[in-house]
C-alpha positions in Angstrom: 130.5 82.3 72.0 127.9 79.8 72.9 124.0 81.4 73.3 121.0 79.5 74.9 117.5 81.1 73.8 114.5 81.3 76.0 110.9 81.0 75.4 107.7 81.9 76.8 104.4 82.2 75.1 101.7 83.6 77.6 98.3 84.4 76.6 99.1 87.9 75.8 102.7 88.2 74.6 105.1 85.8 73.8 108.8 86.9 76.0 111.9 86.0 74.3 115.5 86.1 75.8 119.2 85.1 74.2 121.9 84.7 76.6 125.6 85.0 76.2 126.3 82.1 78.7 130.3 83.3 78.9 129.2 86.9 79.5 125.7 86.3 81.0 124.8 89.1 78.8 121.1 89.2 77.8 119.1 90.4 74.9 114.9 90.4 75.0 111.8 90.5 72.6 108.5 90.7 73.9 105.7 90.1 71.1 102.4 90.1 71.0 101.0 86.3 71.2 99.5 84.3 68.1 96.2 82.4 69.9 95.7 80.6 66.5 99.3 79.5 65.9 101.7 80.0 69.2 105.2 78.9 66.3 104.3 82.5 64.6 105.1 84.8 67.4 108.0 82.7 68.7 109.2 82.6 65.4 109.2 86.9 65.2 110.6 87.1 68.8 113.5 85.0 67.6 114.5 86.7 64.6 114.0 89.9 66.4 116.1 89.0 69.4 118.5 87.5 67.4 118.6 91.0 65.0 118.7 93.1 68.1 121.8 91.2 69.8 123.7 91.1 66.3 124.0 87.8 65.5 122.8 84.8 63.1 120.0 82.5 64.2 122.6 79.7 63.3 124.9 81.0 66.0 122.0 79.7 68.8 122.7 76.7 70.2 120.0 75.9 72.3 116.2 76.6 72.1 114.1 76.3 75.8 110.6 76.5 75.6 107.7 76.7 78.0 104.8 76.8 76.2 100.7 76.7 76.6 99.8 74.2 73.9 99.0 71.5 75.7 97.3 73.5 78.7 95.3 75.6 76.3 93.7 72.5 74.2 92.1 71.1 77.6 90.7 74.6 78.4 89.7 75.1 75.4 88.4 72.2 74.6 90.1 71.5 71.2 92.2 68.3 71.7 91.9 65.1 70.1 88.7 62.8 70.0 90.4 60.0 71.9 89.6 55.8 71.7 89.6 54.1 75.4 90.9 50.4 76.0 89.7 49.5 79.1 89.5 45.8 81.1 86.0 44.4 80.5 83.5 45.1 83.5 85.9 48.7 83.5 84.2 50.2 80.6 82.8 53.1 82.3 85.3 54.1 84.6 85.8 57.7 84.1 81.8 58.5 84.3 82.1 56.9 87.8 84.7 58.7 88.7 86.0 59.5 91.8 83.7 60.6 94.9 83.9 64.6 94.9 82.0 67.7 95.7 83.4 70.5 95.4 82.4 73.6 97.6 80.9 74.1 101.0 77.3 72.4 101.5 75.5 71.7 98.7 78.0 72.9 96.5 77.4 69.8 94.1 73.6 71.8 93.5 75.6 74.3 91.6 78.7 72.3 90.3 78.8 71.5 86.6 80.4 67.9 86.3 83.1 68.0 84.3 82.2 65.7 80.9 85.4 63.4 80.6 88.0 63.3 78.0 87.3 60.2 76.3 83.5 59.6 75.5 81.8 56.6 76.5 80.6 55.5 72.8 84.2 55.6 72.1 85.4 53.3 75.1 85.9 49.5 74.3 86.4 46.5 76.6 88.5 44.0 76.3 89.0 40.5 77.6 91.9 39.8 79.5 92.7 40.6 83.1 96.2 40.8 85.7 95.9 40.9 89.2 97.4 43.2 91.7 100.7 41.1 92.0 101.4 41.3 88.4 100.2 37.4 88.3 97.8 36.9 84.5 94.3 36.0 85.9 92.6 36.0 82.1 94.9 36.1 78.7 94.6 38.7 76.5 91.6 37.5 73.9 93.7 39.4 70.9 90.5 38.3 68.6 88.7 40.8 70.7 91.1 43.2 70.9 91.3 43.5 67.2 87.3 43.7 66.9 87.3 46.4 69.7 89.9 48.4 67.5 88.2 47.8 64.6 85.4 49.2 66.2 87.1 52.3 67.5 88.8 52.9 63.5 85.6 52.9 62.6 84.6 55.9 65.2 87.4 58.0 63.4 89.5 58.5 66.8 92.6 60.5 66.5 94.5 59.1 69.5 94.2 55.9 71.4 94.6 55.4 75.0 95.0 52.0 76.7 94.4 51.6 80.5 94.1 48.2 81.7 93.2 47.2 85.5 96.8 46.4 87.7 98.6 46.8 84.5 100.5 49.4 86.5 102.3 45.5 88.3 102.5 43.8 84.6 102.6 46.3 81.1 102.4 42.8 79.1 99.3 43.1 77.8 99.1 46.9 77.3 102.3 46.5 75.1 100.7 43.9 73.2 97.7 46.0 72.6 99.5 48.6 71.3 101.2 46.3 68.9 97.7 45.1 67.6 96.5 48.8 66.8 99.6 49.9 64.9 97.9 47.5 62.2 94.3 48.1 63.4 94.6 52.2 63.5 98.1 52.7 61.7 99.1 56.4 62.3 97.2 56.8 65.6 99.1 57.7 68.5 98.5 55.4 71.1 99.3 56.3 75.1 99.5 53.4 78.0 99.1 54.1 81.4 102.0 51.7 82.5 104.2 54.5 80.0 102.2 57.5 81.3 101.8 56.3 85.3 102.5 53.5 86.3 101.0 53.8 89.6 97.7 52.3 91.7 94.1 53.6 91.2 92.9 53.0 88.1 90.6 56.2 87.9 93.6 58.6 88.1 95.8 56.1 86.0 93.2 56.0 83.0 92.5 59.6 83.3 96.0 60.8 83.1 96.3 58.5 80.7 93.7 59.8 78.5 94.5 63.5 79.1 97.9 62.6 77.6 96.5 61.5 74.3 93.7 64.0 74.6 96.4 66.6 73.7 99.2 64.7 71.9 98.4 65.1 68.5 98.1 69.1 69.0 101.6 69.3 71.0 102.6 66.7 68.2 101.8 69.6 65.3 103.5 72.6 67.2 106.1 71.2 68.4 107.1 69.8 64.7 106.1 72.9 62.8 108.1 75.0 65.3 111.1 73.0 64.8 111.1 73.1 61.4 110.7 77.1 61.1 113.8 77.1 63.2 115.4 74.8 60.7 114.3 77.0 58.0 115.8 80.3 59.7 118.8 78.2 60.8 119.1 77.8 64.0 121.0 74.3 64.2 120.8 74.0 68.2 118.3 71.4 69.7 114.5 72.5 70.8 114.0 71.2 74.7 110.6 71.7 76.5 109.9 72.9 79.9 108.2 70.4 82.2 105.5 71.2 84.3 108.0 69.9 87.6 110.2 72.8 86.1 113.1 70.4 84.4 113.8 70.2 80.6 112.8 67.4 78.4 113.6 66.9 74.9 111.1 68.0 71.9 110.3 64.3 71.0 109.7 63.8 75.1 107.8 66.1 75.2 105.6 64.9 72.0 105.5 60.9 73.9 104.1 62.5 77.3 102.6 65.7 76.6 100.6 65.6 80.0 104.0 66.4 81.7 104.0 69.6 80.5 100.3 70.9 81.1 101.7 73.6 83.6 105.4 74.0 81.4 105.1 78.1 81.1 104.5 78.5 84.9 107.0 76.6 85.6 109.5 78.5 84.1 108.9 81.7 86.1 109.6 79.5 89.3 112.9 78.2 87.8 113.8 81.7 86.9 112.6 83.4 90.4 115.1 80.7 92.2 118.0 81.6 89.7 116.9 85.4 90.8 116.9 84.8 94.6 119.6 82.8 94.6 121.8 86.0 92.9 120.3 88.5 95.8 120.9 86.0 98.9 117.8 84.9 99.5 116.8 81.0 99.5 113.4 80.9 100.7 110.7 82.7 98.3 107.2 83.2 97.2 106.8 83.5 93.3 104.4 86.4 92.3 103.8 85.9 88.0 101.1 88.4 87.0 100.4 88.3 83.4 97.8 89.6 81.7 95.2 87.1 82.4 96.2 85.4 85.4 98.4 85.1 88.1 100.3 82.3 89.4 102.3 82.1 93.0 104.0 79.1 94.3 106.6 78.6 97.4 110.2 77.9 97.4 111.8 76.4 100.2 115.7 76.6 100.4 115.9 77.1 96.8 114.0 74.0 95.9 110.3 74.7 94.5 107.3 72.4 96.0 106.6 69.6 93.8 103.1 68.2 93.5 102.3 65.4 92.6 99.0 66.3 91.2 98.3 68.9 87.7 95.2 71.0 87.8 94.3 72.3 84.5 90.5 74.3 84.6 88.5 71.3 86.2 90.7 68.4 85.2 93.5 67.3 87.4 96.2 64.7 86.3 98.4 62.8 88.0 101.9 64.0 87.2 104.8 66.0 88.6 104.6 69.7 88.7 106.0 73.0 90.8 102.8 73.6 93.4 101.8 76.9 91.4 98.2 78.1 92.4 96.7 80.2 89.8 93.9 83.2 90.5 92.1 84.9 87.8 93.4 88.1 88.2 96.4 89.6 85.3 96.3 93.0 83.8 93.5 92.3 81.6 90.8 91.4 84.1 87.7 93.0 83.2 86.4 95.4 86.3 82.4 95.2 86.7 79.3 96.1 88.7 76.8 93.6 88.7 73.4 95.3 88.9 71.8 93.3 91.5 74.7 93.9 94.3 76.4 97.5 93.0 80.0 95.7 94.8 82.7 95.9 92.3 84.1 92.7 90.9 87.3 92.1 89.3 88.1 89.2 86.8 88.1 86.2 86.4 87.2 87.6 83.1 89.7 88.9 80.8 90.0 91.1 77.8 93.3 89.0 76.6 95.5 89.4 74.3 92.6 90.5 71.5 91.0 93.5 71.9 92.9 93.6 75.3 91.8 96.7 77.8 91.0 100.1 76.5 94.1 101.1 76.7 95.8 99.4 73.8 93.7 101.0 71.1 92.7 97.5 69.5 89.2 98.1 69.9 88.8 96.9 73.6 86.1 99.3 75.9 85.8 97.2 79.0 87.6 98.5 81.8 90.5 96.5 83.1 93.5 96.5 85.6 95.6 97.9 83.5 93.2 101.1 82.5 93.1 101.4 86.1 96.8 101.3 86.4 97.0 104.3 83.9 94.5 106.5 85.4 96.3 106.5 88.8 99.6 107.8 86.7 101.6 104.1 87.0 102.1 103.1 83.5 104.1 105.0 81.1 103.1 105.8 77.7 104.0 103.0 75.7 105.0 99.5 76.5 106.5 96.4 75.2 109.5 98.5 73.7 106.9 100.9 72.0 105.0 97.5 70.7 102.2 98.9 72.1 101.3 102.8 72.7 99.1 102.9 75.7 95.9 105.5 74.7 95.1 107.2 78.1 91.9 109.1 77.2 90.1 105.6 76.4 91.0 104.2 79.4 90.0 106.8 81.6 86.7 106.6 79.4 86.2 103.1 80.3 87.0 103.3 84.2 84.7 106.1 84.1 81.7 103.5 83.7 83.0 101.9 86.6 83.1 105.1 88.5 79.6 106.2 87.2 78.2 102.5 88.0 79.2 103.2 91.5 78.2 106.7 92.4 82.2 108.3 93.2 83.3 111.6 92.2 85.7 110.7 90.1 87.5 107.9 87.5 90.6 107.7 89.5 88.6 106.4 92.8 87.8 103.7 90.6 90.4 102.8 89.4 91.8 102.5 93.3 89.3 100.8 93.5 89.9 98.4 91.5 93.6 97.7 92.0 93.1 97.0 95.4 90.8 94.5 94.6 92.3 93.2 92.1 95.3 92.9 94.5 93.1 91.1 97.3 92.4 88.7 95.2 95.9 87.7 94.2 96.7 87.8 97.9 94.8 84.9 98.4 96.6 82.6 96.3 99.6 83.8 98.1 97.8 82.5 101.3 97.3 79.1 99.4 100.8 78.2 99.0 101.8 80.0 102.8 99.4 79.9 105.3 97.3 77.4 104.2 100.2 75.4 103.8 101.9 76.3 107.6 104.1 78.6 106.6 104.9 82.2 107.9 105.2 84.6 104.5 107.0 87.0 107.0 109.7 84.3 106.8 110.1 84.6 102.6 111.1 87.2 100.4 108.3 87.9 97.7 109.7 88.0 93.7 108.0 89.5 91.7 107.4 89.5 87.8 105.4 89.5 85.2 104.4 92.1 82.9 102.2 93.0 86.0 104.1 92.1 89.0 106.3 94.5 89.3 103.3 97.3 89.6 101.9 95.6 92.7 104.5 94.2 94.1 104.6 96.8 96.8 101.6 96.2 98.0 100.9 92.7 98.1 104.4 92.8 99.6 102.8 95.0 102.2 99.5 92.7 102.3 101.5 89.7 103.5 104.9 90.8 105.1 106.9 89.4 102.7 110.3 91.5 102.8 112.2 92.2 100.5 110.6 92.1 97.7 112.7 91.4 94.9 112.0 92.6 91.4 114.4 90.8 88.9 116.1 92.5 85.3 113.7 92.3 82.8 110.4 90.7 84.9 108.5 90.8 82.0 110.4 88.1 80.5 111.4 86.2 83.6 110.0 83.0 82.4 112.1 82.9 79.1 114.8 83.2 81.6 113.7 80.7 83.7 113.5 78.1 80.5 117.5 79.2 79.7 118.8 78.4 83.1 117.1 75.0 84.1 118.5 71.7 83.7 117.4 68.2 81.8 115.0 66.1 84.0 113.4 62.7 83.7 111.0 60.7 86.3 110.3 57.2 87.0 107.6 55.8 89.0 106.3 52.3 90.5 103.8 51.1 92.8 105.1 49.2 95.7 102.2 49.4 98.3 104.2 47.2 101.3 104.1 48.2 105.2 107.5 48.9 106.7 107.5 45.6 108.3 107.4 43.8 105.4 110.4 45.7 103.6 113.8 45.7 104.3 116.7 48.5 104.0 118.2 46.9 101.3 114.7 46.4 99.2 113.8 49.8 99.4 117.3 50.7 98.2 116.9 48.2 95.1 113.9 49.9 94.4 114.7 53.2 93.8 118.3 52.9 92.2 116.1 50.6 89.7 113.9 53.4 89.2 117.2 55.7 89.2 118.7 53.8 86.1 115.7 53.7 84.0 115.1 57.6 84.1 119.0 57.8 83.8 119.2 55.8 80.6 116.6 58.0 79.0 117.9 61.4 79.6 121.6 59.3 78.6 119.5 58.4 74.9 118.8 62.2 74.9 122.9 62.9 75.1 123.5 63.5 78.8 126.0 61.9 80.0 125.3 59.3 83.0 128.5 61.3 85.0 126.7 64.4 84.1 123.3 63.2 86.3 122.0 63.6 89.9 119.6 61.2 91.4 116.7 62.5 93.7 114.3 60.0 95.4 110.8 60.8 96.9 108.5 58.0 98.1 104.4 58.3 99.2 104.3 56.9 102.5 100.6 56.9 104.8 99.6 54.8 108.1 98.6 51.7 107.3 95.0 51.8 107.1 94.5 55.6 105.3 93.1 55.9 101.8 95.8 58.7 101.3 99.4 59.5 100.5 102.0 62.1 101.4 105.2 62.2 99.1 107.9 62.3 101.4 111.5 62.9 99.7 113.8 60.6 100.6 117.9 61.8 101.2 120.3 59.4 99.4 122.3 59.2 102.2 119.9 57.0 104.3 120.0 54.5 101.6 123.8 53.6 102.6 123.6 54.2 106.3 121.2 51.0 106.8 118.8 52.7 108.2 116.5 54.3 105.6 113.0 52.8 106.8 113.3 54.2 110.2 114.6 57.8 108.9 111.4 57.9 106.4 109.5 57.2 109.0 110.1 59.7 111.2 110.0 62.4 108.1 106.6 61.3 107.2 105.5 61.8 110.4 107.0 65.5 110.8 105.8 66.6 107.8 102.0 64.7 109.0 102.3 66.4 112.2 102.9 69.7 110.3 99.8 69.3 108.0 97.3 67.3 110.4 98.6 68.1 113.9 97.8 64.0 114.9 99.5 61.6 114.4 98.9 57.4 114.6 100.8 54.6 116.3 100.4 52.4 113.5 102.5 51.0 110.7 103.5 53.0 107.6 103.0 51.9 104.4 105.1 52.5 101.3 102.6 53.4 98.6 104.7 54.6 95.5 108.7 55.5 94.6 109.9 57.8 92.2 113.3 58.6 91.4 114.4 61.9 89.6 117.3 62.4 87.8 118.5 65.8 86.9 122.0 67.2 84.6 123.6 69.9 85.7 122.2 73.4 85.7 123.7 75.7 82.3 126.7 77.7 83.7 125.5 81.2 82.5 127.6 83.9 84.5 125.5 86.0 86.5 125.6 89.8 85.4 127.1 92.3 87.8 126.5 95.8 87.5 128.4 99.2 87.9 129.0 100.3 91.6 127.5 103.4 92.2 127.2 105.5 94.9 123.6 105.5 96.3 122.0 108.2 94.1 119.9 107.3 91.6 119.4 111.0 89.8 121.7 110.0 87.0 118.3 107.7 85.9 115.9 110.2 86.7 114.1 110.8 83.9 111.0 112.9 84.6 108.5 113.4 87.7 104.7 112.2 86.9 101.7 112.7 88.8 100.6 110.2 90.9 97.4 109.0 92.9 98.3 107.1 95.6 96.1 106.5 99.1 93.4 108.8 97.9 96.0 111.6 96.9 97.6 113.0 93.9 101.6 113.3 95.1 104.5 113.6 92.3 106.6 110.7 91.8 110.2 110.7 90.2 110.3 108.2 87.2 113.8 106.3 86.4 115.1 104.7 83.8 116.0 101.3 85.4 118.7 100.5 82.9 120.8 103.7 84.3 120.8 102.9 87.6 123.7 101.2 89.3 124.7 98.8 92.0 124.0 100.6 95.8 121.5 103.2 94.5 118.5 103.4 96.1 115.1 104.7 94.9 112.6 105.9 97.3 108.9 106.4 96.9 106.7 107.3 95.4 108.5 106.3 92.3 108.0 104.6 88.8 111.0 102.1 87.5 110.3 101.8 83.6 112.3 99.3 81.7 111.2 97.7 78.3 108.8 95.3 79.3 107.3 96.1 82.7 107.0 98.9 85.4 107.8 98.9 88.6 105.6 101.2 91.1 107.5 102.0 94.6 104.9 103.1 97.1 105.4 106.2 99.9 107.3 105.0 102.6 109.7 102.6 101.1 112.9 102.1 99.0 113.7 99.5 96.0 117.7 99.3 96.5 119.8 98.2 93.2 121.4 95.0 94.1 124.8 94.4 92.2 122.9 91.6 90.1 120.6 94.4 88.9 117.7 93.2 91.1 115.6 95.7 92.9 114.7 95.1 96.4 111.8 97.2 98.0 111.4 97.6 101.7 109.9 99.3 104.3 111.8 102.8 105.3 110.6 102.3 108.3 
């Protein structure tokens, strides 16, 4: 048997998931998640996954892990104190900046600049200078370059990052650079942006360069101690890291360009919602990951997830490939509260986390949170996470209470309606982010939903945006664990081309990207996939000749041998202008940057297929609870989800339990048991 492990660690438990890729049986661990050291609780989930499905940690073969390392050193501000190489006259490049204000009018009276990654004291010019055509204006001075470095050696930097005007056209004297500081600064990693993005503008080129050693040494540590406590519990497969454009990388890719995985455990949940959807029929989705601080959505178009070409991490955003997730600060452990001047109930962004968490948990936390409320109105059962964590109901009643007092109502469960329908406003406009803000129609997607969270308000954000069905996956607690076992090796190269159609031909625009195509391919080929075992994907940036800005514009292989690739391009940028602008211009398009992406195949993990049944669900029924639902206290039958069968169908009000999550269905509709074990909720109506 052959078993591929996944790996999430979220900020307040850590999913696990082993799966028998020839029966597509599954085993799961949720544990609580280690802040301090992430390795510790994936190291328990494994051995208890592992315990739980009967077998030896040496029998996995493969280890997939999204994790938070990277993302949670730049919002935390812990990463590395990182030296900058810049061109001389470039020195302060990142306190210029680029022209923003954030907000409606006047927001920038209000707006906290962000401080950059790299301080100015511990920026250094250097003398030497390329021009745009790759052409050497000045040498390298590498005198001065060992002076600057001994400069920086002197600042105690622990990572060095080397970002040198147009060196995105010629890396020569970047390379040479890093030569000089393995002798200046022996032991210091040291990132250049012609490795990290080797693209135009040299603000977003030395800041993505700079977020990448910003957090290298961290990802460097966990990464290392993580694979050697699966050495020492002996697990002989290979450790892969998620991406943040939702493809697998090896663990020593991943240590070279952490800033590719900043977004690596949202990702995941998108991979695993497609691998859902894809099971139940449906190839156009919205992803709906509530946690239990946050919540991220993104869209899926005909099974393929919206890549960005831009990272947001808290203020900073990078320059690299990720799914378009939007997150909202709203998860199970936002923090409900009345601000005295206004009496209106707020909800989040604040969170109680993993530690003390909300009332409920019994680890000390009184603030009143989603989840609190979510007991109150009867949702949650008594314990969760597998009995992990027994849910104390009295204290969170007592801490809604405050809420409800704050607020003048009659009673603690009006507050705690309150408070979930908040609570679920707010993540309906992220959904809007990635649908209607985009131009699309959610009527026209299905809505999956997971999450420790999800499932609970899944109804009603599916009745907040007309999103039918929506689909609640096995096990959406640990979705993104699954998400990391069923996606595929991925690499990306990039160049700068910046030429107007008229001055390229078919056949140069061809060369171009299979030259692109054969770099990433040899890399993922160093990393053991084989080059007949790779697919090739090709997206350019493409504007009128004239704009300051780019859309990325995927480009279909076939054009390339049909000899007519410039005018099909062409006519896709400007559908997919005309779809974002409504305008657009009889002018000349211009072919800003290429990327090729090159893919293996997806793991063949047979998809699980449960018994037939016959409609009726009673052979799960486990109990009947008291409900509030729409202002009134009904009873609603309670199932065990893993009794139920293909074909049965559960109608509202009803509560779904599993081991790690709940799933509410409201009055009025009907979650029916897909054969893949998926629940699918609709209207009745």
């Amino acid at each position: 048997m052959s078993y591929r492990l996944g790996v999430d660690v979220g900020g307040t438990f850590t999913d696990v998931l082993l799966v028998d890729e020839d029966s597509g049986a599954t085993w799961r661990a949720k544990t609580a998640s280690t802040p301090a050291d992430q390795a510790v609780g994936v190291l328990r989930g494994i051995e208890e996954v592992c315990a739980d499905a009967g077998i030896a940690m040496a029998e996995v073969a493969q280890v997939l892990h999204g994790t938070t390392v990277a993302t949670n050193a730049i919002l935390e501000g812990k990463g590395a104190r990182v030296g900058l190489v810049t061109t001389r006259g470039f020195r302060q490049v990142l306190q210029i900046a680029r022209s923003f204000v954030p907000g409606g009018l006047a927001g920038w009276i209000i707006w906290p600049k962000p401080e950059p990654l790299a301080d100015l004291e511990d920026t250094v010019e250097v003398e030497g200078r390329v021009a745009s055509d790759g052409s050497v204006v000045r040498p390298l001075d590498e005198d001065d370059v060992r002076a600057q470095l001994g400069r920086l050696a002197g600042r105690g930097v622990q990572a060095l990052a080397v970002s040198l005007v147009n060196s995105f056209a010629d890396a020569g004297h970047e390379r040479r650079i890093r030569e000089l500081a393995a002798e200046v600064l022996p032991g210091v990693p040291v990132s250049l942006s012609s490795d990290v993005l080797p693209e135009l503008r040299e603000y977003e080129r030395t800041l993505t360069t700079v977020a990448n050693g910003y957090v290298q040494p961290q990802v460097e540590k966990y990464v290392r101690h993580l694979s050697a406590g699966l050495r020492e519990g002996g697990v002989a497969g290979e450790l892969s890291i998620l991406r943040s454009d939702g493809g697998l990388q090896s663990a020593d890719a991943a240590v070279a360009a952490p800033v590719t995985m900043l977004l690596s455990g949202p990702a995941g949940g998108v991979t695993g919602a497609v691998w859902v959807a894809e099971q139940c029929g449906h190839r156009d989705l919205i992803t709906f990951d509530m946690g239990g601080t946050s919540t991220d959505v993104a869209l899926v178009r005909d099974l393929s997830p919206r890549i960005g070409r831009e990272t947001k991490v808290g203020d900073l955003t990078v320059r690299a490939s990720s799914v378009d997730v939007r997150t909202v600060g709203a998860g199970g452990g936002s923090i409900a509260h009345v601000p005295e001047l206004t009496r209106a109930l707020r909800v989040g962004p604040q969170s109680a986390g993993a530690d003390p968490g909300p009332a409920a948990y019994g680890k000390g936390g009184v603030e009143p949170t989603v989840t609190d409320a979510n007991v109150v109105l009867g949702y949650l059962p008594s314990a969760l996470a597998g009995g992990e964590i027994t849910l104390d109901a009295e204290a969170a009643r007592a801490s809604v209470s405050k809420v409800a007092e704050a607020m003048g109502l009659d009673s603690p469960e009006a507050a705690a309606a309150g408070i979930v329908d908040i609570v679920n406003e707010n993540m309906l406009g992220g959904l809007r982010l990635v649908s209607v803000q985009q131009g699309f129609d959610p009527r026209d997607f299905a809505l999956v939903a997971f999450g420790g969270a999800g499932p609970l308000h899944a109804n009603a954000l599916g009745k907040l945006t007309g999103a039918w069905p929506v689909i609640v996956p096995p096990s959406p607690g640990v979705l993104c664990a699954l998400g990391d076992a069923t996606t595929s090796r991925r690499d990306e190269s990039a160049r700068t081309v910046l030429r107007r159609f008229g001055q390229l031909t078919d056949g140069e625009l061809g060369q171009i990207l299979r030259e692109l195509a054969d770099e990433a391919a040899a890399r993922l080929a160093a990393q053991g996939l084989a080059r007949e075992d790779q697919t090739v994907g090709f997206q350019v940036d493409v504007r009128y000749h004239g704009q300051g800005f780019e859309i990325p514009v995927e480009v279909d292989p076939a054009w390339l041998d049909g000899g007519d690739s410039l005018a099909e391009l062409g006519r896709a940028f400007d559908a997919e202008h005309d779809r974002l602008f409504s305008f657009l211009l009889d002018v000349d398009h211009e072919l800003v940057n290429a990327r090729a992406t090159v893919t293996g195949p997806r793991p063949d993990v047979a998809p699980v297929r449960l018994e037939e049944g016959d409609g009726d669900p009673a052979g799960a029924l486990v109990t009947e609870a008291l409900v509030h639902v729409g202002g009134e206290q009904v009873t609603a039958s309670v199932y065990d989800r893993a009794r139920l069968r293909a074909g049965d169908v559960v109608r509202g009000p009803a509560i779904v339990t599993e081991m790690d999550s709940t799933t509410l269905v409201l009055p009025g509709h009907a979650a029916t048991v897909h054969a893949s074990g998926s629940l699918l909720i609709t209207p009745e109506a």
